[in-house]
PDB file with one MODEL, atoms N, CA, C and O in Angstrom:
MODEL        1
ATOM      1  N   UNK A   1       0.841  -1.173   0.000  1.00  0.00           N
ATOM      2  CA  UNK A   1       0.000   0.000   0.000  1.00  0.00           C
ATOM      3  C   UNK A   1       0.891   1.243   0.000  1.00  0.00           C
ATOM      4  O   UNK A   1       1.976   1.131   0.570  1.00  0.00           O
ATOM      5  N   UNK A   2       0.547   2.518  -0.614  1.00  0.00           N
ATOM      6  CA  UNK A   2       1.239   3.140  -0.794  1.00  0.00           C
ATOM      7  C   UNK A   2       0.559   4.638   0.009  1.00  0.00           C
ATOM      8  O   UNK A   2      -0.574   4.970  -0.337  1.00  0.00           O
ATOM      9  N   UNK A   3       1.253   5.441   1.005  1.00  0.00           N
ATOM     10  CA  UNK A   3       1.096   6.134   1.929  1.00  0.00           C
ATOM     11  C   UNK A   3       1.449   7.860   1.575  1.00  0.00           C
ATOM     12  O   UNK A   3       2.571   8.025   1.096  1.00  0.00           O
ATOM     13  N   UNK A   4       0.766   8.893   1.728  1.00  0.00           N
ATOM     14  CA  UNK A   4       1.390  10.438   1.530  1.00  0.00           C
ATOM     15  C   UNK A   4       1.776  10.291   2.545  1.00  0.00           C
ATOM     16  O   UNK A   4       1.172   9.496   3.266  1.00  0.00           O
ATOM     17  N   UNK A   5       2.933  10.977   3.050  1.00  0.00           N
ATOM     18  CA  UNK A   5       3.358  11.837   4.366  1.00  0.00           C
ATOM     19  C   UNK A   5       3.665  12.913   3.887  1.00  0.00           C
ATOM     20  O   UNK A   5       4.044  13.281   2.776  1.00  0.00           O
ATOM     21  N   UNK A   6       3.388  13.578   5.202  1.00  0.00           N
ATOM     22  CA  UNK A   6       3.557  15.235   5.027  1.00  0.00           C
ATOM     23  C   UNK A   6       3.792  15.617   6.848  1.00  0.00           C
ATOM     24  O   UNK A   6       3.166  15.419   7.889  1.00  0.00           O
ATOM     25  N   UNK A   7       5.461  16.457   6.310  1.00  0.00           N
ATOM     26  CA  UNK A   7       5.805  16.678   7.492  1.00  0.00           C
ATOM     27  C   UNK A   7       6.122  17.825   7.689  1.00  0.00           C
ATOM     28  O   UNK A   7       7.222  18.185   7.267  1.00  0.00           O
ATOM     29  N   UNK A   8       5.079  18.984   8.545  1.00  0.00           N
ATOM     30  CA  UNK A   8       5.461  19.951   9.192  1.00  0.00           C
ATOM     31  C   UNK A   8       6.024  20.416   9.895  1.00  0.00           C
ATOM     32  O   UNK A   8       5.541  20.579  11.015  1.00  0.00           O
ATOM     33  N   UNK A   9       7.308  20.856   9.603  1.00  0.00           N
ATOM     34  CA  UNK A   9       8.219  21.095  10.724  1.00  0.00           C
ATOM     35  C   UNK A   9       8.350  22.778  11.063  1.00  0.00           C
ATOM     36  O   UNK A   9       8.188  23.623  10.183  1.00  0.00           O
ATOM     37  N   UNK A  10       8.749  23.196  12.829  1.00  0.00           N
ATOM     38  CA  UNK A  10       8.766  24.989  12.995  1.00  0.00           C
ATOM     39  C   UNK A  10       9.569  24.894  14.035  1.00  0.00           C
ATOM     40  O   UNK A  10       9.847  23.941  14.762  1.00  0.00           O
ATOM     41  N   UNK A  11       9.968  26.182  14.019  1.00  0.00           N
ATOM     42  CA  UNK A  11      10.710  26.558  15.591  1.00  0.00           C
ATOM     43  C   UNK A  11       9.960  26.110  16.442  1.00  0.00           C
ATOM     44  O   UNK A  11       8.812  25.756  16.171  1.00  0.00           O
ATOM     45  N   UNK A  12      10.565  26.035  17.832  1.00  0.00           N
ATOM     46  CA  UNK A  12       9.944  25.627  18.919  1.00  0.00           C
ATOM     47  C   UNK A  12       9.881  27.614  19.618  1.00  0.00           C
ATOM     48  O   UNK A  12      10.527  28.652  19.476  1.00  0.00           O
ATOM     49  N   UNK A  13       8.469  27.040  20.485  1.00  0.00           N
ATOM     50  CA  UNK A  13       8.218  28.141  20.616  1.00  0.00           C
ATOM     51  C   UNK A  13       9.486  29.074  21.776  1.00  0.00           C
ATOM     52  O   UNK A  13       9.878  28.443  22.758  1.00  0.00           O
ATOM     53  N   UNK A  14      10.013  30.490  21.559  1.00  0.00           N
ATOM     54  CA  UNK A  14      10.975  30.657  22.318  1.00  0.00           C
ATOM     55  C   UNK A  14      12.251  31.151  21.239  1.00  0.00           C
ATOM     56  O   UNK A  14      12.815  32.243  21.172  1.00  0.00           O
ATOM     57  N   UNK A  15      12.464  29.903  20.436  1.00  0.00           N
ATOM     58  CA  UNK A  15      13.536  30.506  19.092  1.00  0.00           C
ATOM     59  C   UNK A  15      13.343  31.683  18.841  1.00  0.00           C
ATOM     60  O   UNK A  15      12.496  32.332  19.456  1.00  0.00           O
ATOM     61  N   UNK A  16      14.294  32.328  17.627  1.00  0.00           N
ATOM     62  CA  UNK A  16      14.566  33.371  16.942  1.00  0.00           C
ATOM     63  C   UNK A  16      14.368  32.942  15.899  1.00  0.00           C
ATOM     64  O   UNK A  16      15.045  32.009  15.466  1.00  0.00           O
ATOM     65  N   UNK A  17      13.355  33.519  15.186  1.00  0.00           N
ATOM     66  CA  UNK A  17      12.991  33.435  13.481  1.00  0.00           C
ATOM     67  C   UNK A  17      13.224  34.169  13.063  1.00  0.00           C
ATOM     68  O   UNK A  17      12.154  34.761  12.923  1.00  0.00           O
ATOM     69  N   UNK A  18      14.212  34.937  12.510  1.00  0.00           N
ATOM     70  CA  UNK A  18      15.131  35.963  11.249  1.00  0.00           C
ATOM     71  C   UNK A  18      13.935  35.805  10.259  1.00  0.00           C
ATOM     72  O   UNK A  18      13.280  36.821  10.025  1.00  0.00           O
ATOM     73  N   UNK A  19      13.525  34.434   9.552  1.00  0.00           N
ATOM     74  CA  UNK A  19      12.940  34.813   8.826  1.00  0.00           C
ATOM     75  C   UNK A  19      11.803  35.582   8.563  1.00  0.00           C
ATOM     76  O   UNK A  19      11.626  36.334   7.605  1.00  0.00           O
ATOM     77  N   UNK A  20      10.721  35.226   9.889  1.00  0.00           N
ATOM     78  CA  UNK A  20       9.708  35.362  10.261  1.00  0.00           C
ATOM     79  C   UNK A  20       9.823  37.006  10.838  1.00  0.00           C
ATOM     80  O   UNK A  20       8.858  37.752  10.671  1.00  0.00           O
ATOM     81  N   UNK A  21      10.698  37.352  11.317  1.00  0.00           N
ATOM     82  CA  UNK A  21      10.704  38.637  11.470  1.00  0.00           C
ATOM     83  C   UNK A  21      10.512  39.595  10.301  1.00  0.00           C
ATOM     84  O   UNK A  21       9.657  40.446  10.057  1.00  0.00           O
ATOM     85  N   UNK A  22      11.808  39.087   9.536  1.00  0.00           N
ATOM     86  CA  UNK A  22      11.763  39.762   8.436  1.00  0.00           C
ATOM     87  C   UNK A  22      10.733  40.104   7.606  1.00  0.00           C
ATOM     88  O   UNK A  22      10.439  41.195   7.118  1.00  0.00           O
ATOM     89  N   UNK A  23       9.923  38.394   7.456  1.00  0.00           N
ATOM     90  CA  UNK A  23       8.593  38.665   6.602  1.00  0.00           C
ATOM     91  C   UNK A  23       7.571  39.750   7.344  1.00  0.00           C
ATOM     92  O   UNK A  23       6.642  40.272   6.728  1.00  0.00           O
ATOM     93  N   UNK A  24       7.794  39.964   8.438  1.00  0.00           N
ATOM     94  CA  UNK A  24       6.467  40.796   9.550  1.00  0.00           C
ATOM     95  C   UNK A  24       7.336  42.394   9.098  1.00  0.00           C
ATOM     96  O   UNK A  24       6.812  43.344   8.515  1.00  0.00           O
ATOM     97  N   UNK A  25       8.344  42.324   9.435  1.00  0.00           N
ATOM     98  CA  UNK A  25       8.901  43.809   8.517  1.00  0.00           C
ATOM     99  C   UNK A  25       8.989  44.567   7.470  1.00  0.00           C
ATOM    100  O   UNK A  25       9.053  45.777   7.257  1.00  0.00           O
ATOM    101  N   UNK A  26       8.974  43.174   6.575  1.00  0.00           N
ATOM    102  CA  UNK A  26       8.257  43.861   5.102  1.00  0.00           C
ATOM    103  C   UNK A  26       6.948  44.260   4.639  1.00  0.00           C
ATOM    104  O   UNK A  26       6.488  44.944   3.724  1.00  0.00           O
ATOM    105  N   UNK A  27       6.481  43.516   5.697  1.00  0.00           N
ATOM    106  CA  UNK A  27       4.515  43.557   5.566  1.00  0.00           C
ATOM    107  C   UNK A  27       3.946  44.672   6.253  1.00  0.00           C
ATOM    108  O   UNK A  27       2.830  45.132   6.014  1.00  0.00           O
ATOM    109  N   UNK A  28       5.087  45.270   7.479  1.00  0.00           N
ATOM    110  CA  UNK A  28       4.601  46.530   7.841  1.00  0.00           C
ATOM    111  C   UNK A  28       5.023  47.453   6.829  1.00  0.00           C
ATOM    112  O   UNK A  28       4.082  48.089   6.353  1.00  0.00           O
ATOM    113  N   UNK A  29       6.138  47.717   6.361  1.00  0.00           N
ATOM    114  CA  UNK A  29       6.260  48.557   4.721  1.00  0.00           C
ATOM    115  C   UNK A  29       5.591  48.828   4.072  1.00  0.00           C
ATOM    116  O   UNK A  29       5.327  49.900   3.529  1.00  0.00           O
ATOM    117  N   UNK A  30       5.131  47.702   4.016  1.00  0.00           N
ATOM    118  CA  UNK A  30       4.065  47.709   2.699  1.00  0.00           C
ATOM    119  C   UNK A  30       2.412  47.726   3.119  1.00  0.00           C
ATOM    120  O   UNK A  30       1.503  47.365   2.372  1.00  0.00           O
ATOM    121  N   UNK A  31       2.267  48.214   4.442  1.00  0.00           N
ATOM    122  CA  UNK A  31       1.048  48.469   5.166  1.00  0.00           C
ATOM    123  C   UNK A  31       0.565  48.139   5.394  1.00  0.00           C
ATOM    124  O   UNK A  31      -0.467  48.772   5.617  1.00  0.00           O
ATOM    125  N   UNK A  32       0.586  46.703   5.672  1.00  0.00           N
ATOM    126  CA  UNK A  32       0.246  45.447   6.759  1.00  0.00           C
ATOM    127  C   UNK A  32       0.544  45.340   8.168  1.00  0.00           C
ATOM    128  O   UNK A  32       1.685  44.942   8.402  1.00  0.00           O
ATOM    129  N   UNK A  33      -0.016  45.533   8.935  1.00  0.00           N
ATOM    130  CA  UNK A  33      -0.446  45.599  10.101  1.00  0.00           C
ATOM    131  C   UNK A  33      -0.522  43.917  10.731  1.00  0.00           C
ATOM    132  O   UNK A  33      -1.543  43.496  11.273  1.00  0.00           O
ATOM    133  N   UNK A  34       0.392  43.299  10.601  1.00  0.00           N
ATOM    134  CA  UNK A  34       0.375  41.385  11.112  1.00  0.00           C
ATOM    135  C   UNK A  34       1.201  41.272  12.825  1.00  0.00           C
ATOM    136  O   UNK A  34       1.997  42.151  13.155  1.00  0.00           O
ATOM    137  N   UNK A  35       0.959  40.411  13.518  1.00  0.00           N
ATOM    138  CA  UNK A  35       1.306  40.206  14.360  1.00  0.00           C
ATOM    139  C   UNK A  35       2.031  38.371  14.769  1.00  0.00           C
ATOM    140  O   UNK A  35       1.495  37.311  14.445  1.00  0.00           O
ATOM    141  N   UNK A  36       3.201  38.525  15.458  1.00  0.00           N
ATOM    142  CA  UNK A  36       2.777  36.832  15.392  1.00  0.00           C
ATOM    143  C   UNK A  36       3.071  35.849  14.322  1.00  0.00           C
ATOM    144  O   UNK A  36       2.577  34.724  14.259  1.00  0.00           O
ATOM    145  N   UNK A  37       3.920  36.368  13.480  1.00  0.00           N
ATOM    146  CA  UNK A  37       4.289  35.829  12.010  1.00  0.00           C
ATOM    147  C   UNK A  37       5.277  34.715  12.382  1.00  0.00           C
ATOM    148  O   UNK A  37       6.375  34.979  12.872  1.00  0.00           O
ATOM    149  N   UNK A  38       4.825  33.357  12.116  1.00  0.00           N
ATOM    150  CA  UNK A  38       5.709  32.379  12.142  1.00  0.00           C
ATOM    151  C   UNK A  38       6.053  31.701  10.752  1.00  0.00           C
ATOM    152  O   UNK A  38       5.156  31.916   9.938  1.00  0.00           O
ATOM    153  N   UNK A  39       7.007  31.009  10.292  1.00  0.00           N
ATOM    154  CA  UNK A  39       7.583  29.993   8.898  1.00  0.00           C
ATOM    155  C   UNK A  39       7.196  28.464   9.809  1.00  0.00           C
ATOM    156  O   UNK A  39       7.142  28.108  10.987  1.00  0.00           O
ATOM    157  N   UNK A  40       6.988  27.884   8.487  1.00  0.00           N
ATOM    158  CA  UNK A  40       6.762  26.728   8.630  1.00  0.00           C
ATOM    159  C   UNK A  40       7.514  25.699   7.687  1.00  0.00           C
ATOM    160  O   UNK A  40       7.156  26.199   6.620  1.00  0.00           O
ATOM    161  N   UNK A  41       8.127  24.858   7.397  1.00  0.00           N
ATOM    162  CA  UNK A  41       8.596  23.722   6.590  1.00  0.00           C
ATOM    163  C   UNK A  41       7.959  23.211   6.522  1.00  0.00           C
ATOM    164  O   UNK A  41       7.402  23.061   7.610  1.00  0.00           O
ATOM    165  N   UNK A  42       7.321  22.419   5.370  1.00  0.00           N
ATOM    166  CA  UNK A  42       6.625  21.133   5.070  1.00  0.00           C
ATOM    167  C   UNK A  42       7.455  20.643   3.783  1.00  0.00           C
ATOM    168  O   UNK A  42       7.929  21.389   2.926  1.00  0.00           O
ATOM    169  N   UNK A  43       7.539  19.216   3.816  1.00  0.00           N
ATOM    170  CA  UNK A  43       8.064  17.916   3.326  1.00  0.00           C
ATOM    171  C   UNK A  43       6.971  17.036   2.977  1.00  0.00           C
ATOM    172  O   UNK A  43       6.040  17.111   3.778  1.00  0.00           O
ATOM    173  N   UNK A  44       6.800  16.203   1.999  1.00  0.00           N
ATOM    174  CA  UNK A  44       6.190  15.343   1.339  1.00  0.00           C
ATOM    175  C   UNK A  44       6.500  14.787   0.616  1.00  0.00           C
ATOM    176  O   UNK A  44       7.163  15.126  -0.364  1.00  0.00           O
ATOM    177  N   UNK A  45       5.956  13.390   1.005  1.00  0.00           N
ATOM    178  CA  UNK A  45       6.780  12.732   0.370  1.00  0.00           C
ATOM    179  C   UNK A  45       5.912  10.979   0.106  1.00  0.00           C
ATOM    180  O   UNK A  45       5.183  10.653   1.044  1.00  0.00           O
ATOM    181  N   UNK A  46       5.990  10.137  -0.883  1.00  0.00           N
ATOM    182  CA  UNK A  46       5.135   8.613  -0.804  1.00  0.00           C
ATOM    183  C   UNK A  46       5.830   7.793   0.133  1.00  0.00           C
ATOM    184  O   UNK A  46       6.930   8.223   0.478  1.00  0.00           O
ATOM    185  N   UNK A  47       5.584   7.097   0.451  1.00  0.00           N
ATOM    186  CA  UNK A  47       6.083   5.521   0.702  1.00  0.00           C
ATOM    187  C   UNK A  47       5.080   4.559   0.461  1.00  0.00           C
ATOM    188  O   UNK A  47       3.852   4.594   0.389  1.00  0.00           O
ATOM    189  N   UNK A  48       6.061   3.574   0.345  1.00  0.00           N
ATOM    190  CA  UNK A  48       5.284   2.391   0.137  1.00  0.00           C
ATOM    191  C   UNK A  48       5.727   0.849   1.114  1.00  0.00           C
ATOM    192  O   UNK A  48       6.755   0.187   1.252  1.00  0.00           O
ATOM    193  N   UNK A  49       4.271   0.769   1.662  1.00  0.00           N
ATOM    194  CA  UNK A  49       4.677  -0.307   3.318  1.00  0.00           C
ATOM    195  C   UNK A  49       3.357  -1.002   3.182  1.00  0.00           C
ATOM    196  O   UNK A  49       2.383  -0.606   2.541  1.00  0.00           O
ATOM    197  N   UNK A  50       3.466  -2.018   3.831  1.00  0.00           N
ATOM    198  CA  UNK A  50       1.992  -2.663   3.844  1.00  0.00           C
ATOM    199  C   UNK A  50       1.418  -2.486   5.415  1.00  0.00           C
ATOM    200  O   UNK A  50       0.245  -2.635   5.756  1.00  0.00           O
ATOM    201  N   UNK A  51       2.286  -2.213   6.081  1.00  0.00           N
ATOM    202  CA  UNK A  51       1.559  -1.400   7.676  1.00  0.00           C
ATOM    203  C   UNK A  51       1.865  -0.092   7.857  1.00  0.00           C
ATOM    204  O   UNK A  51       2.939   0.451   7.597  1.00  0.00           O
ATOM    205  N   UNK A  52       0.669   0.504   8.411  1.00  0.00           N
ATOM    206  CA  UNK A  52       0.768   1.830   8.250  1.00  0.00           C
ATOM    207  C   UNK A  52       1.577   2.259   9.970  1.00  0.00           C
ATOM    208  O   UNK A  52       1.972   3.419  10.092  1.00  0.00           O
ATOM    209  N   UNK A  53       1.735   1.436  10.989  1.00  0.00           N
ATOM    210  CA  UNK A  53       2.253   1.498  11.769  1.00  0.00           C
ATOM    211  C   UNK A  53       3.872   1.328  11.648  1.00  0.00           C
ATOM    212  O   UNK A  53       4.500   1.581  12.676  1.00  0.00           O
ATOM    213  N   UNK A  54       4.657   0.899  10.420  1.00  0.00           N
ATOM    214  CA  UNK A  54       5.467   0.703  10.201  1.00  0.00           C
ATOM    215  C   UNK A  54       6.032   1.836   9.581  1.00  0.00           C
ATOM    216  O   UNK A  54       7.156   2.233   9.890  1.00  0.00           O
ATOM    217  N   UNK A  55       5.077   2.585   8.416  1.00  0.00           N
ATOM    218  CA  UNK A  55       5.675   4.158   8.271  1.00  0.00           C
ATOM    219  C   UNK A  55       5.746   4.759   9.296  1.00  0.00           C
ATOM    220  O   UNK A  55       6.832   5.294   9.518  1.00  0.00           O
ATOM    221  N   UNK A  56       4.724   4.908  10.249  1.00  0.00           N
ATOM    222  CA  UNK A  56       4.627   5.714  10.944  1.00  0.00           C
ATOM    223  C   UNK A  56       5.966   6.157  12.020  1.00  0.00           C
ATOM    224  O   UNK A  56       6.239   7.290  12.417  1.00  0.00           O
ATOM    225  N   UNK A  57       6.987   4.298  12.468  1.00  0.00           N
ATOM    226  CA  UNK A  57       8.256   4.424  12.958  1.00  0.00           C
ATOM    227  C   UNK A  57       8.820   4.652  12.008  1.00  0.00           C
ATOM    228  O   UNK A  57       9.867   5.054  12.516  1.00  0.00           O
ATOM    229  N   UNK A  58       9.042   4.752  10.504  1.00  0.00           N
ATOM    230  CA  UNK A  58       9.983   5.078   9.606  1.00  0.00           C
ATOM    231  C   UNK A  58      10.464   6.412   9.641  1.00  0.00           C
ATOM    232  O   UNK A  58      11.626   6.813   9.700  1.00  0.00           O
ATOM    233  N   UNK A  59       9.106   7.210   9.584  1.00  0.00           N
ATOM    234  CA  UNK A  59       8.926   8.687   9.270  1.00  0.00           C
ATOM    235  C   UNK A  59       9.139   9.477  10.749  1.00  0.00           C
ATOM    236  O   UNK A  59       9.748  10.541  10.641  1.00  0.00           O
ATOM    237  N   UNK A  60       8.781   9.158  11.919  1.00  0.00           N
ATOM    238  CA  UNK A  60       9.254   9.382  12.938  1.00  0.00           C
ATOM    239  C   UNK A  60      10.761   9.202  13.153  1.00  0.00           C
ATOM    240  O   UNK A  60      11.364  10.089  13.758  1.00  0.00           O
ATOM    241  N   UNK A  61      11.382   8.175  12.727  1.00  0.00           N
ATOM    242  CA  UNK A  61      12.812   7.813  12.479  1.00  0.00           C
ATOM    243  C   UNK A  61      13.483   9.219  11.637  1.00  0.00           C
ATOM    244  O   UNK A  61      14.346   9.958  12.110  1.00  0.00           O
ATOM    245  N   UNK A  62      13.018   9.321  10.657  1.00  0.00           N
ATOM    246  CA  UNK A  62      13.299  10.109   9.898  1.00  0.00           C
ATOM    247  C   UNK A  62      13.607  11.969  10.081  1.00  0.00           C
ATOM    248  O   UNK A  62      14.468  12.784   9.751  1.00  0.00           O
ATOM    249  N   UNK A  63      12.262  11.942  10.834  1.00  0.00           N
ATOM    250  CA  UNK A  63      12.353  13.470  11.502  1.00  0.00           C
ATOM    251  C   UNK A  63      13.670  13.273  12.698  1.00  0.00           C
ATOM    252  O   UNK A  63      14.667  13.985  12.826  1.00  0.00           O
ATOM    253  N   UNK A  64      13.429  12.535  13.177  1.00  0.00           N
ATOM    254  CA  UNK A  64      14.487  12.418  14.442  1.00  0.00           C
ATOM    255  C   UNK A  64      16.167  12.473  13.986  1.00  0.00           C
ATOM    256  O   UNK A  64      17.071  12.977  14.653  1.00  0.00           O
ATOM    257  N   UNK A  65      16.283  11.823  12.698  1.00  0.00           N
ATOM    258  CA  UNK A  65      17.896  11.583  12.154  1.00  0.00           C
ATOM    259  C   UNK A  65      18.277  12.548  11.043  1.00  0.00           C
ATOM    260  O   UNK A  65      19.449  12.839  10.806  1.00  0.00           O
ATOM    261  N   UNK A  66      17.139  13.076  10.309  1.00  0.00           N
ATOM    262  CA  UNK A  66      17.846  13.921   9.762  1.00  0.00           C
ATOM    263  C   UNK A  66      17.256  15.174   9.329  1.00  0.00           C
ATOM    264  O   UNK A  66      17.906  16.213   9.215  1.00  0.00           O
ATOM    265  N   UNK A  67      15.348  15.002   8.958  1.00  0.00           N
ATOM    266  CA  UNK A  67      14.450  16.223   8.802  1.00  0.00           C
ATOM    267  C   UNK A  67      14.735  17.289   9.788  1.00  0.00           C
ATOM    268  O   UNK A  67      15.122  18.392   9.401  1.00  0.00           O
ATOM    269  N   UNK A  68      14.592  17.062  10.843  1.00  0.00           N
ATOM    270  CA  UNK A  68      14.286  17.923  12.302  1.00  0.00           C
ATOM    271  C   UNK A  68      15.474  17.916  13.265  1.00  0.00           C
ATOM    272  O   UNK A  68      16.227  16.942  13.253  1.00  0.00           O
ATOM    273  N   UNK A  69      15.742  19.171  14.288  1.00  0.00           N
ATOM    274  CA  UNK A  69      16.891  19.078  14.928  1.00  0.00           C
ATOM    275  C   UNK A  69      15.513  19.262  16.419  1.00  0.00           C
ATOM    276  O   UNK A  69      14.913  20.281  16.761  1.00  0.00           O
ATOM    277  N   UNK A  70      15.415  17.780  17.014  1.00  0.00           N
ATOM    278  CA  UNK A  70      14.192  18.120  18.052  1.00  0.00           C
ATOM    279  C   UNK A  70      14.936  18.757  19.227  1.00  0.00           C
ATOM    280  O   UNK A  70      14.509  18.530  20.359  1.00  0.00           O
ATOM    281  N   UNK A  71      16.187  19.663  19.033  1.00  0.00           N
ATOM    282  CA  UNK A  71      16.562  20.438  19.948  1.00  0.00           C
ATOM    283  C   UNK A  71      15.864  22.166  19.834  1.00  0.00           C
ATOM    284  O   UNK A  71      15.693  23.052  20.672  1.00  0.00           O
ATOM    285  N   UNK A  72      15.631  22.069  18.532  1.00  0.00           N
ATOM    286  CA  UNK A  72      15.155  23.474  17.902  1.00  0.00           C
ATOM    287  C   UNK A  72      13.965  23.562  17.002  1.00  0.00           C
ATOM    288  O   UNK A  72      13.304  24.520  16.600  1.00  0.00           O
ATOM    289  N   UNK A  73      13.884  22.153  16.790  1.00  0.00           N
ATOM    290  CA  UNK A  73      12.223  22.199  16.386  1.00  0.00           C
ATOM    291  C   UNK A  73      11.117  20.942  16.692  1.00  0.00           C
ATOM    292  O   UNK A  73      11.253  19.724  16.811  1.00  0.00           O
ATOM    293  N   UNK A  74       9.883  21.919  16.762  1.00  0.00           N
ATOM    294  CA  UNK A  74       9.013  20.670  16.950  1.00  0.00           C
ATOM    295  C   UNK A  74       7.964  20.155  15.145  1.00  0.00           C
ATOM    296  O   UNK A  74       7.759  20.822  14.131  1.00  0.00           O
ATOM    297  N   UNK A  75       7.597  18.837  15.490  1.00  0.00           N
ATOM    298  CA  UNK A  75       6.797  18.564  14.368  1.00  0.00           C
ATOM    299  C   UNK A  75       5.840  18.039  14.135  1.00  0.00           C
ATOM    300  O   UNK A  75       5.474  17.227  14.985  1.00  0.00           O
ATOM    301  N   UNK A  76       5.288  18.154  13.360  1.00  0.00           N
ATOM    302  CA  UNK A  76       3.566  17.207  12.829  1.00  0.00           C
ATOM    303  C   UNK A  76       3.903  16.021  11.806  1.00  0.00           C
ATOM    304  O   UNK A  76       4.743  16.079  10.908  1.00  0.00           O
ATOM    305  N   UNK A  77       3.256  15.168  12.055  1.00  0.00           N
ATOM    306  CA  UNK A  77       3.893  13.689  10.667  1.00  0.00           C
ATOM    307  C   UNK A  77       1.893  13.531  10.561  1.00  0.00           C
ATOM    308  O   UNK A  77       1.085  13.335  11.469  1.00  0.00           O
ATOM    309  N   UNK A  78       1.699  13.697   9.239  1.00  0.00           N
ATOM    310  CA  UNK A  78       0.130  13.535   8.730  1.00  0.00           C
ATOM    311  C   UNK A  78       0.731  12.332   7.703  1.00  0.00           C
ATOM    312  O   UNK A  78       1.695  12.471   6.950  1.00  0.00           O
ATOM    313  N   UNK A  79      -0.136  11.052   7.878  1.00  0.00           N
ATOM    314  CA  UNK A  79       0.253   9.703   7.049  1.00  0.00           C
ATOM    315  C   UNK A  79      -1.399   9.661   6.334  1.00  0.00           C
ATOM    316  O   UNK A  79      -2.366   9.786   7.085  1.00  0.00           O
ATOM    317  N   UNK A  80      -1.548   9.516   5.163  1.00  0.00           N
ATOM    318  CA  UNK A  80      -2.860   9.010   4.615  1.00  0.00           C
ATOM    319  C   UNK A  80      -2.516   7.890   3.741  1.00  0.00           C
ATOM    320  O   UNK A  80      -1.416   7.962   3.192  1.00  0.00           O
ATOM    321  N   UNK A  81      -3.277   6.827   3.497  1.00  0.00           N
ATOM    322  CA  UNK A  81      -3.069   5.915   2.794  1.00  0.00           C
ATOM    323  C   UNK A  81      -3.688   6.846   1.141  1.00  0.00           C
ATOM    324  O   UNK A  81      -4.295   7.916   1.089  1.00  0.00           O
ATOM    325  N   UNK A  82      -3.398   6.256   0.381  1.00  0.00           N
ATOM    326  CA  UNK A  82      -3.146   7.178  -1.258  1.00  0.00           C
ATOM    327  C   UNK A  82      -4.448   7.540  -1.646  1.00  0.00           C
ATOM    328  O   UNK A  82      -4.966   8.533  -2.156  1.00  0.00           O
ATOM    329  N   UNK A  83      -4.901   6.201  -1.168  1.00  0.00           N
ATOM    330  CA  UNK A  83      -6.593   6.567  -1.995  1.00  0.00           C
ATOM    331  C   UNK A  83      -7.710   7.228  -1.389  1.00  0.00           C
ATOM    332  O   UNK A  83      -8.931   7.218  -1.545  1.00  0.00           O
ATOM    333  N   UNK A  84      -6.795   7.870  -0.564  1.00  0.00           N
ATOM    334  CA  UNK A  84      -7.619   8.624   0.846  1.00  0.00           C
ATOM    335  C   UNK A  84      -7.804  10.024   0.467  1.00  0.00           C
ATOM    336  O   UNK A  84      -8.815  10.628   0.824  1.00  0.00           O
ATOM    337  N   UNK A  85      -6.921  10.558  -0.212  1.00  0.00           N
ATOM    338  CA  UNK A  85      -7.131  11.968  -0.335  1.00  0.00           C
ATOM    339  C   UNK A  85      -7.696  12.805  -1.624  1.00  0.00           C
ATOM    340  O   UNK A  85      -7.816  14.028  -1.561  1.00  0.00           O
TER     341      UNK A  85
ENDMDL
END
């Protein structure tokens, strides 16, 4: 069976987002009035497993070794089987 994942990854709350600042600085420039501006990463990606409990340690594996630094960020793992969405 063949599986989407989609993995949202962000600062943990507390970090410094350069980027996220920046984007809230240009948006006041340009006369946007935003508050609270965070970035987000998302990743996607298939696999193919015949247990969906078995992606689920793959992709968890995955954020842990090389997607995500869970010292500086936290994440979301969304698994649908293919014919689901």
């Amino acid at each position: 069976m063949k599986f989407n994942i989609e993995v949202r990854i962000r600062l943990k709350k507390g970090m410094l987002n350069p980027e996220a600042a920046t984007i809230q600085r240009a948006l006041a420039l340009l006369g946007y009035e935003v508050e609270d501006t965070d970035t987000i990463d998302i990743i996607t990606f298939k696999m193919e497993e015949d247990n969906i409990k078995r992606v689920e340690e793959e992709v968890e594996d995955m954020c842990q070794r090389l997607l995500c630094n869970p010292v500086i960020h936290d994440y979301e793992i969304k698994i649908n089987p293919e014919d689901q969405i």
